[in-house]
LUMTI-900597 format. One record per residue (C-alpha): residue in three letters; x, z, y. Coordinates in Angstrom, 3 decimals. Example, Ala and Ser with C-alpha at 12.3 -4.5 7.8 and 13.67 -1.06 7.14 Angstrom:
type=ALA&X=12.300&Z=7.800&Y=-4.500
type=SER&X=13.670&Z=7.140&Y=-1.060
END
This chain:
type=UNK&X=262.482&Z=161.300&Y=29.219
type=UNK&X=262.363&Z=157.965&Y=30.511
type=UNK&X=262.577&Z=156.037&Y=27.193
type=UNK&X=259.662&Z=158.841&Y=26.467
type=UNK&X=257.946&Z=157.336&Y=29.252
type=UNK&X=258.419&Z=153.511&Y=28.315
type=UNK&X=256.930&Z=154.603&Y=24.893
type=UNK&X=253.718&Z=155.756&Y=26.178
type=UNK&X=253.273&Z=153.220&Y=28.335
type=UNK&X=253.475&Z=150.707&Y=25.716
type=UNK&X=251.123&Z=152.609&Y=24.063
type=UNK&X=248.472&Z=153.045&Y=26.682
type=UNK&X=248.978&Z=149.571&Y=27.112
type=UNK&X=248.089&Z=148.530&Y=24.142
type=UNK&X=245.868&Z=150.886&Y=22.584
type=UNK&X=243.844&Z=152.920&Y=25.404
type=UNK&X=240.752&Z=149.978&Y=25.768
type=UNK&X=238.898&Z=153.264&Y=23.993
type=UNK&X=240.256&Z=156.179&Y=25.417
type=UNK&X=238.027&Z=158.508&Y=27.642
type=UNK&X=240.945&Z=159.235&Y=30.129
type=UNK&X=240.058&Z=160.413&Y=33.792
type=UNK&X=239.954&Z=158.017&Y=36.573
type=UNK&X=240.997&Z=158.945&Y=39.769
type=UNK&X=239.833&Z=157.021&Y=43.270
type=UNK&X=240.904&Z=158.312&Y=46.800
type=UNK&X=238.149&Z=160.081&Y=48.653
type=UNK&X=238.241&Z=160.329&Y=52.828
type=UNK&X=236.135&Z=163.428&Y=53.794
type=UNK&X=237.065&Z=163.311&Y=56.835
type=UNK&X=239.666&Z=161.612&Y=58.705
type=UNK&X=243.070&Z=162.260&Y=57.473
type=UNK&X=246.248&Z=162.243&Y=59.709
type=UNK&X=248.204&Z=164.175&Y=57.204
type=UNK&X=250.017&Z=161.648&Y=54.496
type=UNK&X=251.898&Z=163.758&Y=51.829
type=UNK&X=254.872&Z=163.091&Y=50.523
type=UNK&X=256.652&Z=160.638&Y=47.554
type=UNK&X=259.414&Z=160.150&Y=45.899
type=UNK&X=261.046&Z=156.659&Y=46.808
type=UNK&X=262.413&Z=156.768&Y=42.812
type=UNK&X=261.704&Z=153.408&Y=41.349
type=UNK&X=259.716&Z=152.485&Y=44.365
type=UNK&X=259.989&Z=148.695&Y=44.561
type=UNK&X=259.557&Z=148.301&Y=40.259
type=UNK&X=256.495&Z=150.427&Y=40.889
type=UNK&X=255.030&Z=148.207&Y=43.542
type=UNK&X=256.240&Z=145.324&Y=41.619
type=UNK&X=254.434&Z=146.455&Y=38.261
type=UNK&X=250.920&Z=147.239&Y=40.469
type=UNK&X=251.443&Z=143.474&Y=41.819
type=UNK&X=251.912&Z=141.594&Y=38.063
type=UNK&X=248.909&Z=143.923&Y=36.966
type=UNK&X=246.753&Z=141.833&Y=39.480
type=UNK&X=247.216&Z=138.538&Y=37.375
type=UNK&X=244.431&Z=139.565&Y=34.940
type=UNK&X=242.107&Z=139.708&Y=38.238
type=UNK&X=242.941&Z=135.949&Y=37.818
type=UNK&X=241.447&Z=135.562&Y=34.527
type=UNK&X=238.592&Z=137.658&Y=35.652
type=UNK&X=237.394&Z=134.955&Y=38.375
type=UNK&X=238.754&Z=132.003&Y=35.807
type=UNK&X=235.697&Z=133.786&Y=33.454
type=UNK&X=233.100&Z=134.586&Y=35.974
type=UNK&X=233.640&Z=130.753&Y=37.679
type=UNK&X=233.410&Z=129.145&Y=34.277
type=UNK&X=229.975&Z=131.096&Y=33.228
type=UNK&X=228.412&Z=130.366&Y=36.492
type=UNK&X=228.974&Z=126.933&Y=36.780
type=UNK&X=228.016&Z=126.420&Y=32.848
type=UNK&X=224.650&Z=127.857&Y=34.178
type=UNK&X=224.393&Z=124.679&Y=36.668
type=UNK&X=227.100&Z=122.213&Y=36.312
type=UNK&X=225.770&Z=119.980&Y=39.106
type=UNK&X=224.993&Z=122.673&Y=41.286
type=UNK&X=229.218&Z=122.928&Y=41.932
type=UNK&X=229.711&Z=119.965&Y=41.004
type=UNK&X=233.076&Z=118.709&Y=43.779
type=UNK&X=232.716&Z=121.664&Y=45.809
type=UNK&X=235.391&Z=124.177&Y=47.431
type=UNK&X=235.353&Z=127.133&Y=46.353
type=UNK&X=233.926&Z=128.510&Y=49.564
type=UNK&X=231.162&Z=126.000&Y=49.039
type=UNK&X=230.551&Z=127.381&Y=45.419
type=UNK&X=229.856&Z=130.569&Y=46.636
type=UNK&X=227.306&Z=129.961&Y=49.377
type=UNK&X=225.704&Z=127.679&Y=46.447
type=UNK&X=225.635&Z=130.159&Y=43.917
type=UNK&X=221.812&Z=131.587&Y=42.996
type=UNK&X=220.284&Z=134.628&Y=45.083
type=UNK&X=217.113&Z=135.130&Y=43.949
type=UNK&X=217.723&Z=138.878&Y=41.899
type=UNK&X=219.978&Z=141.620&Y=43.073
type=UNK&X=222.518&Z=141.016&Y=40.181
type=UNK&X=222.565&Z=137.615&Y=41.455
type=UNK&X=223.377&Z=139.175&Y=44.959
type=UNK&X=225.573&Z=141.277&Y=43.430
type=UNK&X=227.443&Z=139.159&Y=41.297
type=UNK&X=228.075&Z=136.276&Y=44.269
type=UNK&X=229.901&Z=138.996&Y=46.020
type=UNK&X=232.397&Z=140.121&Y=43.337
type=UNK&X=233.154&Z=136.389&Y=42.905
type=UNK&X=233.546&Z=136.300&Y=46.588
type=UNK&X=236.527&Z=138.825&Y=46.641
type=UNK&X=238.160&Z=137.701&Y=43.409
type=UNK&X=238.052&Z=134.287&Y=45.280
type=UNK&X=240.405&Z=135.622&Y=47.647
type=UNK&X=242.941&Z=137.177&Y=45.585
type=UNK&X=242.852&Z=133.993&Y=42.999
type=UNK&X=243.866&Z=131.638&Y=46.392
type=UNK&X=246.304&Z=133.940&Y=47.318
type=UNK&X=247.702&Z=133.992&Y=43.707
type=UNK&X=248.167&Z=130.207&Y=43.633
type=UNK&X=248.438&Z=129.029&Y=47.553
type=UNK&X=251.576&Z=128.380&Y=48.516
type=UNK&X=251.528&Z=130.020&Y=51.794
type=UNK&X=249.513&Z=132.923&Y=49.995
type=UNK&X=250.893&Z=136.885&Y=50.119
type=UNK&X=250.230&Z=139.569&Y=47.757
type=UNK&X=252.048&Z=142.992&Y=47.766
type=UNK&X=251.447&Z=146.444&Y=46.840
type=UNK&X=252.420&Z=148.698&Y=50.125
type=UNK&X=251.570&Z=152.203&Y=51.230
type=UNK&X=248.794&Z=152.705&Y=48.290
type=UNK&X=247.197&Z=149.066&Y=48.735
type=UNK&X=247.343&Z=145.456&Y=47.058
type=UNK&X=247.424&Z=143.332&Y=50.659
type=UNK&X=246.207&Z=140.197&Y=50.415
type=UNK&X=246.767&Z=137.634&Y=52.742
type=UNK&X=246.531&Z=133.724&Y=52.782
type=UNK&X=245.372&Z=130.974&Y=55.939
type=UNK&X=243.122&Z=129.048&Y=54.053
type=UNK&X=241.835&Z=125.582&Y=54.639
type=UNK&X=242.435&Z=126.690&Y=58.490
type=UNK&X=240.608&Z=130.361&Y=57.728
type=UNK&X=242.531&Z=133.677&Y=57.911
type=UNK&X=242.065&Z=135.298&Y=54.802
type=UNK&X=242.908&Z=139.166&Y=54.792
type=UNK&X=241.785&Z=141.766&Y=52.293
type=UNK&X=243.379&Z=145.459&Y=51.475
type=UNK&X=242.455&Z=146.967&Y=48.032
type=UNK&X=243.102&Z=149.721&Y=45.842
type=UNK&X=244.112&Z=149.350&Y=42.471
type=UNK&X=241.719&Z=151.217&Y=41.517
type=UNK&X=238.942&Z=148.528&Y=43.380
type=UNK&X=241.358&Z=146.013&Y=41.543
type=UNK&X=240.044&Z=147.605&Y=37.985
type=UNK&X=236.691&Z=148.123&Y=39.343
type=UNK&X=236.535&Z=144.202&Y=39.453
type=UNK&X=237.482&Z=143.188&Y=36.346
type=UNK&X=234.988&Z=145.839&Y=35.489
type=UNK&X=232.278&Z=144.529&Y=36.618
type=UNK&X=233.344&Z=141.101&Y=35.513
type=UNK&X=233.052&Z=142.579&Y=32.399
type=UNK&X=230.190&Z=144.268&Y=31.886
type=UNK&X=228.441&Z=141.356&Y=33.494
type=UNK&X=229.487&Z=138.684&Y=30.913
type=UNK&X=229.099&Z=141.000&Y=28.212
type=UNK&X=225.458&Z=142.301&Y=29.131
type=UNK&X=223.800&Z=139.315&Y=27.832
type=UNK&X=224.565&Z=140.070&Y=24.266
type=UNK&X=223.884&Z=143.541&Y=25.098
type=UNK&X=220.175&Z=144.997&Y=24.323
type=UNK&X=220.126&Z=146.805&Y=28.099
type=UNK&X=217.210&Z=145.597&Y=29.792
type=UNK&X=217.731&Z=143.691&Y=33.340
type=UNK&X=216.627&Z=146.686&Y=35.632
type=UNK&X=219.315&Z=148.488&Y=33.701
type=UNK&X=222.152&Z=146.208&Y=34.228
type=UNK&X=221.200&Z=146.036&Y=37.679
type=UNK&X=221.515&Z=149.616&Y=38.084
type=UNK&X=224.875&Z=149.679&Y=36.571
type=UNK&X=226.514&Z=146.617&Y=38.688
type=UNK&X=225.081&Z=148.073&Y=41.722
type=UNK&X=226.557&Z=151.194&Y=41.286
type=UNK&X=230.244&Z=149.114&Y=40.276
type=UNK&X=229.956&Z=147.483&Y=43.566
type=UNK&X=229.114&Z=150.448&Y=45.648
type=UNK&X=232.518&Z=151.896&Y=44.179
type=UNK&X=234.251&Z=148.410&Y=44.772
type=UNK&X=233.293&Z=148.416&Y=48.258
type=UNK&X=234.181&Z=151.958&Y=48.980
type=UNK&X=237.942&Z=150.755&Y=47.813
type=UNK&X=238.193&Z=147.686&Y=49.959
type=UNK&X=239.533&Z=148.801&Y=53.026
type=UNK&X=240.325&Z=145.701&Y=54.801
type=UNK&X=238.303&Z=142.093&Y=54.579
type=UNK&X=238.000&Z=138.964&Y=56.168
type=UNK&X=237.169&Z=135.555&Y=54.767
type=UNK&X=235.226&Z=132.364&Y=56.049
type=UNK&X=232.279&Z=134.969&Y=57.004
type=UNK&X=234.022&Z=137.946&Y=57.735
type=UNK&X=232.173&Z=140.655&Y=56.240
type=UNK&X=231.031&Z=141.409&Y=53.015
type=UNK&X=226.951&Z=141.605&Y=51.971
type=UNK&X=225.297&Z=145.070&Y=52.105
type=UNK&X=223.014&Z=146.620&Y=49.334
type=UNK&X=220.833&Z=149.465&Y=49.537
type=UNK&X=221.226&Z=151.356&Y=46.210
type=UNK&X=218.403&Z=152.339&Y=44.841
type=UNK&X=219.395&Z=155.133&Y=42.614
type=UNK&X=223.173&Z=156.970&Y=41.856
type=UNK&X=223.602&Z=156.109&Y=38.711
type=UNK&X=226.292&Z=157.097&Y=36.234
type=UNK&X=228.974&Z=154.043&Y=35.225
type=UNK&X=231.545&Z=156.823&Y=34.003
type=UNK&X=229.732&Z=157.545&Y=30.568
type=UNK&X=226.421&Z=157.810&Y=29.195
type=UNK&X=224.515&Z=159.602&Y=26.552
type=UNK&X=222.447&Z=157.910&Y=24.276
type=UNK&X=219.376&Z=160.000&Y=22.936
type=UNK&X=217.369&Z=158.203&Y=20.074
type=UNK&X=214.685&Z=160.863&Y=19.050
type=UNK&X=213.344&Z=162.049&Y=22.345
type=UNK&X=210.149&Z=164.176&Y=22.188
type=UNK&X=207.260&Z=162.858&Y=25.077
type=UNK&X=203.642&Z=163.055&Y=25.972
type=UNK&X=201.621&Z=161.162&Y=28.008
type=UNK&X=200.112&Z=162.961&Y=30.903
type=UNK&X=197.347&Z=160.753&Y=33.477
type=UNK&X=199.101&Z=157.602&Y=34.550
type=UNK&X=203.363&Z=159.350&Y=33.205
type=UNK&X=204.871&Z=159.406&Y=30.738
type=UNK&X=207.016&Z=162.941&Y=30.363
type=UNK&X=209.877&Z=163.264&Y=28.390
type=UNK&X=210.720&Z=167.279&Y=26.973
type=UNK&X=214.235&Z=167.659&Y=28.170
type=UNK&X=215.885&Z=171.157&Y=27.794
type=UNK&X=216.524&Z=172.441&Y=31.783
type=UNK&X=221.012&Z=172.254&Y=30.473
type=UNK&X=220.351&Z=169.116&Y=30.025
type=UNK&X=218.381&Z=168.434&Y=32.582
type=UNK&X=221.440&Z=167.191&Y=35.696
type=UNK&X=221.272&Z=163.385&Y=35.375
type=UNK&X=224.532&Z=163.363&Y=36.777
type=UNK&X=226.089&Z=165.914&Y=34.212
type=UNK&X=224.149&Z=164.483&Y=31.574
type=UNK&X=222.932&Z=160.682&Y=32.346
type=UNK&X=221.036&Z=160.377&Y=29.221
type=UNK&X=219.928&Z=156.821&Y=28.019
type=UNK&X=216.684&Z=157.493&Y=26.528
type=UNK&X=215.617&Z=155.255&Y=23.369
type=UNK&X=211.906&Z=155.028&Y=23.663
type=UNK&X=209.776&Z=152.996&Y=21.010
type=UNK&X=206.362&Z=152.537&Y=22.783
type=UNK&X=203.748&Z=150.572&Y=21.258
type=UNK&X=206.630&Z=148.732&Y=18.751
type=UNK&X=208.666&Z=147.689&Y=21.948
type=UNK&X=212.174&Z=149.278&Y=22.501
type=UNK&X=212.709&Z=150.640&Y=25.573
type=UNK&X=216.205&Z=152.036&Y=26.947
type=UNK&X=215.129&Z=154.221&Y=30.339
type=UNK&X=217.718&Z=155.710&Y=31.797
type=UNK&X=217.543&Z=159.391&Y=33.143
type=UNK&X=218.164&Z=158.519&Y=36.704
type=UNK&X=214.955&Z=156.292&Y=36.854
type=UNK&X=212.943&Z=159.733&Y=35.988
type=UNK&X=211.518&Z=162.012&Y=38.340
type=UNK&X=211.175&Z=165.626&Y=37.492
type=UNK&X=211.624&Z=164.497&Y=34.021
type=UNK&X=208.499&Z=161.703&Y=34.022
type=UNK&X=208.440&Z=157.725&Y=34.237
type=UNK&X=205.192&Z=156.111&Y=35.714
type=UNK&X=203.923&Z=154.134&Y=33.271
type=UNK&X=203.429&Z=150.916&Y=35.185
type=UNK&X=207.715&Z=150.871&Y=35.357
type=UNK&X=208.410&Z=151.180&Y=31.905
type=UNK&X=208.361&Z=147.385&Y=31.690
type=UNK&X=211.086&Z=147.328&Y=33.807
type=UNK&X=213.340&Z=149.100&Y=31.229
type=UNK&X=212.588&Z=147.377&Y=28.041
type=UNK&X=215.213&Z=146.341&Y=25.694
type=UNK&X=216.716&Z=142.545&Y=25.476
type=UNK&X=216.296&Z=142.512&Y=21.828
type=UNK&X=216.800&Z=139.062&Y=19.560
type=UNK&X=213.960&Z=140.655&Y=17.080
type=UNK&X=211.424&Z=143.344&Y=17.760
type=UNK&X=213.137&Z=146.229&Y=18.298
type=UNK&X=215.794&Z=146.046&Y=16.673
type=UNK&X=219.334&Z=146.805&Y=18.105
type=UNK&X=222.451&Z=144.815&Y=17.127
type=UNK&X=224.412&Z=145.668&Y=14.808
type=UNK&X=227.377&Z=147.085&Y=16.783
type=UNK&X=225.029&Z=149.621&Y=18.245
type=UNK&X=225.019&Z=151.295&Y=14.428
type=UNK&X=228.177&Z=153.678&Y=14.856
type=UNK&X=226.702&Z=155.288&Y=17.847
type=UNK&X=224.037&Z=156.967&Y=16.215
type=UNK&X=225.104&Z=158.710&Y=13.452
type=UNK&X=223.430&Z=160.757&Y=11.015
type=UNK&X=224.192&Z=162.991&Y=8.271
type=UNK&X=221.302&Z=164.176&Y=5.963
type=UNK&X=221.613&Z=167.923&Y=5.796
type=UNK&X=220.862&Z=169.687&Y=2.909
type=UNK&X=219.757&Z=173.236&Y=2.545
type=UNK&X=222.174&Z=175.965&Y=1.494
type=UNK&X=225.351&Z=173.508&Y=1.766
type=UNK&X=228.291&Z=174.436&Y=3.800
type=UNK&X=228.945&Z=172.166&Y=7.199
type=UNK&X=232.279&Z=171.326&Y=5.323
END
């Protein structure tokens, strides 16, 4: 069974990027004084496997570090990196957002390569811990907040030759960091505590729906969209709705409607970053499939 084991490891390894597996994150109702019980089998090559799988969080911070300061080479220009971060641009929410996942990776990429720096996996946490440039640095994670960062590292770099519209992306990294904050249990840099964000809207990271022949009316100063009351649960069913108005591609998600209507004065806000017109690119083509059916033929 074990070999069997190995084997599917290897495999989820190196062939699951696509799979639609479950995730799984801890969840504190209330507060727990109950811990339940494990098997010390394999303990330490178990914490030692969760510990190696946190050198990829390296690369994540190499990437995000090298994009930002290719956006403003003199702006970090012979700075720390405790000085890059207070440098880095705040004037949109991503940008918000985005200086305070490079924040935390900041703190596990010094504890990677200080030489007084400490990283274990213990009790259900990565523990990170490093005195840095005469600052205590101390930050508990999940794994799962581990993945949740390279996520969002991600999806950031990668949105700008996506066609989602700013308001979108926004949506979607808020809604990463909300999750990575919820798995950061301990923290404590140069500032101690990390920034805040009201979030606007839930909004579903997990998987989406894309819809690209929605039926709509206008109605006064809305725009209403006929969605079928099953389908109706943005959270069940957080539909990405492709909207050509007026020869401009709009993607609107379903969490920005309200009882299944969009003022028009917001649908700016959710046009589509497209190179021409409205045009998608061309990787978008295999997610909308259609097959031409014919009268009186057989499904088969």
């Amino acid at each position: 069974m074990k070999l069997s084991g190995d084997v599917l490891a290897d495999f989820s390894c190196r062939f699951g990027s696509r799979w639609s597996v479950p995730e799984y994150r801890q969840i504190e109702l209330y507060t727990k004084k109950k811990k339940l019980a494990f098997s010390d089998d394999d303990t330490n090559a178990t914490d030692n496997s969760q510990v190696k799988g946190t050198l990829s969080t390296g690369v994540a911070f190499m990437l995000l570090e090298t994009f930002l300061a290719s956006q403003d080479p003199l702006l970090m220009e012979g700075m720390n990196s405790w000085q890059r971060y207070l440098a880095l641009p705040r004037k949109t929410n991503t940008e918000k957002l985005v200086a305070e996942v490079y924040r935390i990776l900041r703190m596990l990429k010094i504890a990677m390569s200080h030489k007084n720096g400490l990283l274990e996996a213990r009790d259900g946490l990565i523990r990170v811990s490093c005195v840095f440039e005469r600052c205590a640095l101390s930050l508990n994670i999940t794994t799962a907040g581990i993945a949740l960062l390279e996520s969002f590292v991600f999806y950031y770099l990668d949105s700008f030759r996506q066609p989602y519209g700013t308001a979108y992306v926004e949506a979607m990294l808020m809604q990463y960091f909300t999750d990575i904050v919820a798995e950061v249990k301990k923290f404590s840099d140069e500032d101690r505590i990390l920034y805040q964000f009201r979030q606007a809207r839930q909004f579903n990271r997990h998987f989406r729906f894309d819809c690209d022949n929605p039926k709509y009316k206008h109605q006064d100063d809305f725009l209403i969209l006929d969605i079928g009351e099953m389908y109706s649960d943005c959270a069940r069913y957080p539909i990405d709705f492709f909207l050509v108005l007026d020869d401009i591609l709009h993607i609107v998600p379903a969490e920005a409607l309200t009882d299944k209507k969009i003022p028009l004065s917001e649908l700016g806000k959710w046009k589509a970053q497209t190179a021409n017109g409205n045009e998608l690119p061309s990787h978008f083509c295999m997610r909308f499939g259609r097959e031409t059916m014919v009268s009186g033929l057989p499904m088969t």
